[in-house]
KOLDOMI-902450 format. One line per field, with one value per residue: x, y, z of N, C-alpha, C, O in turn; chain; residue in one letter. Coordinates in Angstrom, 3 decimals. Atoms other than C-alpha are relative to their C-alpha. Layout:
BEGIN
n.east X / ... .
n.north Y / ... .
n.up Z / ... .
ca.east X / ... .
ca.north Y / ... .
ca.up Z / ... .
c.east X / ... .
c.north Y / ... .
c.up Z / ... .
o.east X / ... .
o.north Y / ... .
o.up Z / ... .
koltor A / ... .
tike a / ... .
//
This chain:
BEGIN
n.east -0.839 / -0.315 / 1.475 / 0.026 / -1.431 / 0.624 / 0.569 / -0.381 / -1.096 / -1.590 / -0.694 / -0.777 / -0.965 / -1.051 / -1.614 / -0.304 / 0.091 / -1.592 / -0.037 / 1.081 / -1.000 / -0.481 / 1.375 / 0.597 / -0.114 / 1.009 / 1.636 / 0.459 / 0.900 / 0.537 / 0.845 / 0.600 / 0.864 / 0.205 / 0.459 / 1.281 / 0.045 / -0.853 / -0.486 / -1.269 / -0.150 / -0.550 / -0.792 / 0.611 / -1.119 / -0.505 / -1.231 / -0.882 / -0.812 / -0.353 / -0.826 / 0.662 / 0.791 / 0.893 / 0.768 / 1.444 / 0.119 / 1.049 / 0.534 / -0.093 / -1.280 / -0.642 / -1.249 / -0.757 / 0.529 / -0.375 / -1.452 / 0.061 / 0.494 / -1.270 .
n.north -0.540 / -1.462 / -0.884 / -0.286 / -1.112 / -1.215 / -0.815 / -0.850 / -1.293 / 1.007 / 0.279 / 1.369 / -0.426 / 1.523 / 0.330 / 1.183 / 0.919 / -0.096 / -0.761 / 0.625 / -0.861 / -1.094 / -0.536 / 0.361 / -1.337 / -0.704 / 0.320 / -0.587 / 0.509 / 0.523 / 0.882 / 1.622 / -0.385 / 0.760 / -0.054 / 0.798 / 0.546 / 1.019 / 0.362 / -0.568 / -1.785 / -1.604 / -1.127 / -1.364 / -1.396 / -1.380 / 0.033 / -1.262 / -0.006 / 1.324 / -0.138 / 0.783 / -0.530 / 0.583 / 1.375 / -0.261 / -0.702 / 0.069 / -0.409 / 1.228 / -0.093 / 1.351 / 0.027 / 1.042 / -0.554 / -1.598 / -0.226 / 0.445 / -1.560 / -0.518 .
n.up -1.044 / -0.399 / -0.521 / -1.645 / -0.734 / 0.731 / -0.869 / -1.243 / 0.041 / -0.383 / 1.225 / -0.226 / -0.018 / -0.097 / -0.485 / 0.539 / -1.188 / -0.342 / -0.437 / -0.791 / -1.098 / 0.249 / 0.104 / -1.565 / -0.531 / 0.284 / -0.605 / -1.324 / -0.673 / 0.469 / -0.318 / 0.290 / -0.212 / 0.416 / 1.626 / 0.390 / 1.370 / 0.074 / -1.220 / -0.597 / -0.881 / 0.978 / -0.932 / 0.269 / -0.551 / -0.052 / 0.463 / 0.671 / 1.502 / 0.216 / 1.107 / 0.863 / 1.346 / 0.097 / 1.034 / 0.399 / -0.837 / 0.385 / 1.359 / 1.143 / 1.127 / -0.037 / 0.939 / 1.037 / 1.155 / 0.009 / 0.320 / 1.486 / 0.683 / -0.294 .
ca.east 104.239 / 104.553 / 100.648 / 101.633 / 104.654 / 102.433 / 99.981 / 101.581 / 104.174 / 107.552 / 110.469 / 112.236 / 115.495 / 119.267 / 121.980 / 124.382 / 124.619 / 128.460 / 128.706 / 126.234 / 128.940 / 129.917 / 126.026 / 124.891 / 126.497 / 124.025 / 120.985 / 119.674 / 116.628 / 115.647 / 112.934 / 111.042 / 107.939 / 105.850 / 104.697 / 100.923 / 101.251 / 104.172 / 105.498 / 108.242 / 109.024 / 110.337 / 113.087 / 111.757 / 114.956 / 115.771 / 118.604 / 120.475 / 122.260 / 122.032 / 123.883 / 121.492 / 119.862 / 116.461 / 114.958 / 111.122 / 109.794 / 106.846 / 105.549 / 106.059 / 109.909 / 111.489 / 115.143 / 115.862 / 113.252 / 114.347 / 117.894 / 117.539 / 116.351 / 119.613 .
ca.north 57.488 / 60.923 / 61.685 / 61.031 / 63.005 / 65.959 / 65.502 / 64.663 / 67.799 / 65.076 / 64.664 / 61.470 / 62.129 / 59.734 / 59.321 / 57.453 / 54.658 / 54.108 / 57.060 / 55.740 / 57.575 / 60.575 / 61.589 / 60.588 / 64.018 / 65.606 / 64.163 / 66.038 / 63.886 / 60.650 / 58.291 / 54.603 / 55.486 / 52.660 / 51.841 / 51.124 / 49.761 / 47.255 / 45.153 / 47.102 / 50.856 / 54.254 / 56.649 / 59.810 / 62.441 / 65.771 / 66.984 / 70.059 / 70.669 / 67.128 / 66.509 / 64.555 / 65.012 / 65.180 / 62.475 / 63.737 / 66.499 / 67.592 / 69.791 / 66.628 / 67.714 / 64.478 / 64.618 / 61.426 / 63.370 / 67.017 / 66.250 / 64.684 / 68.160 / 69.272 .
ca.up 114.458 / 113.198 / 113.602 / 117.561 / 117.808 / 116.105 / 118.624 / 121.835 / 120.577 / 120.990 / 118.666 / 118.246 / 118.682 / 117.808 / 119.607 / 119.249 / 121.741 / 121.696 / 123.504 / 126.557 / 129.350 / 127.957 / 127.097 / 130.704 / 131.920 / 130.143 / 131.918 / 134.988 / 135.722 / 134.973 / 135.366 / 134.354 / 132.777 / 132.350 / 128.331 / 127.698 / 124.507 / 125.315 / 128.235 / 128.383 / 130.268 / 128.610 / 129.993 / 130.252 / 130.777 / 131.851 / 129.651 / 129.021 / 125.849 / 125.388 / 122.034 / 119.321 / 116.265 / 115.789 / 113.168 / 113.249 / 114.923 / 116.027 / 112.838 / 110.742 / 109.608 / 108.773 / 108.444 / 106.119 / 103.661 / 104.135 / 104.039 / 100.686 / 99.611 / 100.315 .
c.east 0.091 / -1.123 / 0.281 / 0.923 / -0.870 / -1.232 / 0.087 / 1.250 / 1.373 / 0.481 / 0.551 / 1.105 / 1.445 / 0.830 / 0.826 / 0.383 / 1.422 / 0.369 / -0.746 / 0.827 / 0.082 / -1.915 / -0.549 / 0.352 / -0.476 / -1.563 / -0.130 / -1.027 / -0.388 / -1.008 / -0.293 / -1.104 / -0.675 / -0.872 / -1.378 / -0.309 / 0.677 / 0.059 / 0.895 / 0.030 / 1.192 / 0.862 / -0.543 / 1.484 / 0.376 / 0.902 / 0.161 / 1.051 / 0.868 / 0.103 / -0.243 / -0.566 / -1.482 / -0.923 / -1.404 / -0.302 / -1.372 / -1.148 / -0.043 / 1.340 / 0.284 / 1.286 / 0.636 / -0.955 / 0.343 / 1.323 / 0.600 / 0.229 / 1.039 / 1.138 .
c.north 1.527 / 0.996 / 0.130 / 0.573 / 1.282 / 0.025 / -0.010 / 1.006 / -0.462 / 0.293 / -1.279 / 0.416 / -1.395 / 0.353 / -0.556 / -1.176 / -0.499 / 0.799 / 0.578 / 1.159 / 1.118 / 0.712 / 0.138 / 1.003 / 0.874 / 0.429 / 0.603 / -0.896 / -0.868 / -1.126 / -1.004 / 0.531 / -1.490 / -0.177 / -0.879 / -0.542 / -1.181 / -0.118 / 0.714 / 1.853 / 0.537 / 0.445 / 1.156 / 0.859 / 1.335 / 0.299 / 1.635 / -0.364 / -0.967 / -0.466 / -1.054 / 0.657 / -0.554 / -0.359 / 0.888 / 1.235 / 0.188 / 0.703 / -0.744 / 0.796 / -1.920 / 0.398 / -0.613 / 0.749 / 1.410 / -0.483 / -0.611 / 0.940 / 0.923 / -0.017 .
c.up -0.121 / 0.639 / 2.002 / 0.282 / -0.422 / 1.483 / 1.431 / -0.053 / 0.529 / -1.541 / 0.566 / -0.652 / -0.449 / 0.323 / -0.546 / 1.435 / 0.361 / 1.162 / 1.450 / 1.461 / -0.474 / -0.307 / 1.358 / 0.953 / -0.470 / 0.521 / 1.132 / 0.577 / -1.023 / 0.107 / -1.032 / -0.326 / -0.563 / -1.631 / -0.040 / -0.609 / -0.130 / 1.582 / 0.299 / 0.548 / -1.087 / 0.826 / -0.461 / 1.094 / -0.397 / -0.209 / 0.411 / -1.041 / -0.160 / -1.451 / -0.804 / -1.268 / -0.112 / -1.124 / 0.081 / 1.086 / 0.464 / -0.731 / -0.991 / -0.807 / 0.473 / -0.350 / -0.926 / -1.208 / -0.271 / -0.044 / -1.134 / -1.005 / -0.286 / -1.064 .
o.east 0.217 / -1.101 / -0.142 / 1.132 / -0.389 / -1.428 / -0.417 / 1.999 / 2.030 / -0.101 / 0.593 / 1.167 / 1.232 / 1.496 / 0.644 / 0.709 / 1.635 / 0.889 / -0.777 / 0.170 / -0.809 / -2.135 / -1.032 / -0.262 / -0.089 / -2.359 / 0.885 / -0.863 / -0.645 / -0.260 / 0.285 / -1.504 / -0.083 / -1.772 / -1.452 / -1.391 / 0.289 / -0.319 / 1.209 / -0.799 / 2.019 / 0.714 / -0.788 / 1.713 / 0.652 / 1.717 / -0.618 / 1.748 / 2.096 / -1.022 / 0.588 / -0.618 / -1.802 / -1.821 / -1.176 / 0.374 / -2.190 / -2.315 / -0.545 / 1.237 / 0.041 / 1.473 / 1.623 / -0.385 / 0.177 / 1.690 / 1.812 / 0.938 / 0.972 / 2.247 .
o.north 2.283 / 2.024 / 1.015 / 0.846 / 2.142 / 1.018 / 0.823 / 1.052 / 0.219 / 0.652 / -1.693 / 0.838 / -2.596 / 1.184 / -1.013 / -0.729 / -0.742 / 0.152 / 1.759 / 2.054 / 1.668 / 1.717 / 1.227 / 1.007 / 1.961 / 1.366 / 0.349 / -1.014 / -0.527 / -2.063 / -0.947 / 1.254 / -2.066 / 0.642 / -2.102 / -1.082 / -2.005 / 0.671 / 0.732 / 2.695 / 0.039 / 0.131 / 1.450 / 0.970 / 1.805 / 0.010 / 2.362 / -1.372 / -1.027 / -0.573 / -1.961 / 1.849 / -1.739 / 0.403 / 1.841 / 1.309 / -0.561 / 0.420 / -0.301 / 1.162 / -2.702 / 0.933 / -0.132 / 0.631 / 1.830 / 0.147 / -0.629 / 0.937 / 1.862 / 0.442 .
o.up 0.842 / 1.316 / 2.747 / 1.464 / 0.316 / 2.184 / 2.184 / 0.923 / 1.316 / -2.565 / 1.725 / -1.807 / -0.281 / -0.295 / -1.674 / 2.534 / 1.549 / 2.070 / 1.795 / 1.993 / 0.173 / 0.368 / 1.668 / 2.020 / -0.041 / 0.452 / 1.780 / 1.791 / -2.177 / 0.384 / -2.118 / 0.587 / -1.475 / -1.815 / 0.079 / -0.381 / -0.959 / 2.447 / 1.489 / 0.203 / -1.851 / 2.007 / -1.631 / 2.299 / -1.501 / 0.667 / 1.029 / -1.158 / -0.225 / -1.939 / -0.813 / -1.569 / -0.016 / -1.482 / -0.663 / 2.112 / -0.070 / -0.462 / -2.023 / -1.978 / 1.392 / -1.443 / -1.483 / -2.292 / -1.416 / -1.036 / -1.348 / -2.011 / -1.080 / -0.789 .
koltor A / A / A / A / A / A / A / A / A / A / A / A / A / A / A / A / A / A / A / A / A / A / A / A / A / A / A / A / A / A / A / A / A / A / A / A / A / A / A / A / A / A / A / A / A / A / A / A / A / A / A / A / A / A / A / A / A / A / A / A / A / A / A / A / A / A / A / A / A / A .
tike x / x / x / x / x / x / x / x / x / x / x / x / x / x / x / x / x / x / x / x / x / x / x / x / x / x / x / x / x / x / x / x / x / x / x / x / x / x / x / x / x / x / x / x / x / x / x / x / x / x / x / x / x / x / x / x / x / x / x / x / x / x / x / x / x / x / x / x / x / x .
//
């Protein structure tokens, strides 16, 4: 997973999902994208200083291994 966040240039980001309303005034644009790999479809959304942390990036930081370091 991280080799494809490195090369389509994504982070995988966490929410927290409790919080499903109050995040959702963050989103500006969002769409269904359909998933080639699985039966199932992606959200692909347009945020603004939409309020997560991001888990992997795409330079290969990991935060559960870098924040160890800490």
């Amino acid at each position: 997973m991280k080799d494809a966040l490195k090369q389509y240039k994504a982070n995988l980001l966490r929410r927290d999902r409790r919080r499903g309303g109050v995040l959702s005034e963050f989103v500006r644009k969002a769409e269904v994208v359909p998933n080639e790999d699985s039966a199932r479809s992606d959200p692909r959304l347009e945020v603004d200083a939409f309020p997560a942390i991001v888990l992997y990036d795409c330079h290969g930081g990991d935060l559960y291994q870098d924040g160890q370091k800490v």
